[in-house]
C-alpha positions, 0 to 999 in steps of 0.5 A: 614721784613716779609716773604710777603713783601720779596716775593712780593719783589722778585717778582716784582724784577723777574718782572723787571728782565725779562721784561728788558732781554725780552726787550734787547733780542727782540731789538736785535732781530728785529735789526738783522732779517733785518726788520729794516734798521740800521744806525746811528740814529737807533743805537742811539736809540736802545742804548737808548732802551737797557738802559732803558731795562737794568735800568729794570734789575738794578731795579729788582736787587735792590730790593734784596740789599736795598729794599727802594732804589730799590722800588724807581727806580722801582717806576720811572722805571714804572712811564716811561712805564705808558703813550705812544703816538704818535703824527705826528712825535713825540712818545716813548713807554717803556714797559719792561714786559707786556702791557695793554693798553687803549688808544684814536686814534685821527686820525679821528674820536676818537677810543678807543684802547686796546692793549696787548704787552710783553716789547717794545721799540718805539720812534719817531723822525722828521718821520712823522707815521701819527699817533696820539694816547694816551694810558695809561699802566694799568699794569705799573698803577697797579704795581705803586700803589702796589709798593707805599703800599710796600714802606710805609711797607718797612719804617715801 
C-alpha cells in the first residue's frame, strides 16, 4: 500500500478513535453533572450510547490491523450517524466526531435547520419532546464517500 492511503488511513482511524473517546467522555459527563435524572432506563441507554462510542474506537483501531475490514466497520459506523430525527416520542441521533447537519422541522411550518455538534448520543423512547425533525449528517456523507474510494484502492 502506498504512503497516501496509509496516511488517509490513519486519519480517518485518529477520526474515529477520538470522536468515540470524546463521546464516552461527554456521556459520562452529562451523567454525573446532575442535569439528567438517572435510573434505570437511562443507564440503559447510556450503555447503548457508550457501545456505540466504543464500535468508533473498534473501527479506528482496525483500520491499522486489516485495512479492508476496518474500512467496512467504519463504512457501517458512519452509515449510523448519517441520518437523525425525532418524531413525537420517537428518536436516535449518533454522532461520534463532528456534526453538520441539515435538517427539516416539521413542527408547523416547515424550517430548515443547520446545526453544528461534536460526538453525541440522543435517543428517544415513549417521552413525547414534541419534536419532529430530519436531518442529514454532511459530514458522515462525506466521510462515506471518501471511505467507498479508499476501499476500491485498498482492493487494488
Amino acid at each position: 500500500m502506498e504512503n497516501k492511503i496509509k496516511n488517509q488511513l490513519k486519519a480517518l482511524a485518529i477520526y474515529q478513535v477520538a470522536g468515540g473517546i470524546l463521546g464516552i467522555g461527554l456521556l459520562v459527563w452529562v451523567l454525573f453533572s446532575g442535569s439528567v435524572p438517572v435510573t434505570i432506563q437511562t443507564l440503559r441507554i447510556s450503555l447503548f450510547g457508550t457501545a456505540l462510542f466504543v464500535f468508533s474506537i473498534l473501527c479506528g483501531r482496525m483500520l491499522f490491523r486489516n485495512a479492508r475490514r476496518g474500512l467496512i466497520l467504519s463504512l457501517v459506523n458512519q452509515l449510523l450517524q448519517v441520518v437523525y430525527f425525532a418524531f413525537g416520542s420517537y428518536g436516535f441521533l449518533y454522532v461520534a466526531g463532528v456534526r453538520i447537519g441539515l435538517g427539516l422541522d416539521l413542527v408547523g411550518s416547515w424550517t430548515f435547520k443547520f446545526r453544528l455538534a461534536i460526538s453525541s448520543f440522543e435517543v428517544y423512547f415513549n417521552t413525547d419532546t414534541g419534536q419532529k425533525l430530519i436531518g442529514v449528517n454532511l459530514v458522515a456523507l462525506a466521510l462515506i464517500f471518501w471511505i467507498e474510494s479508499l476501499l476500491q484502492k485498498v482492493k487494488a
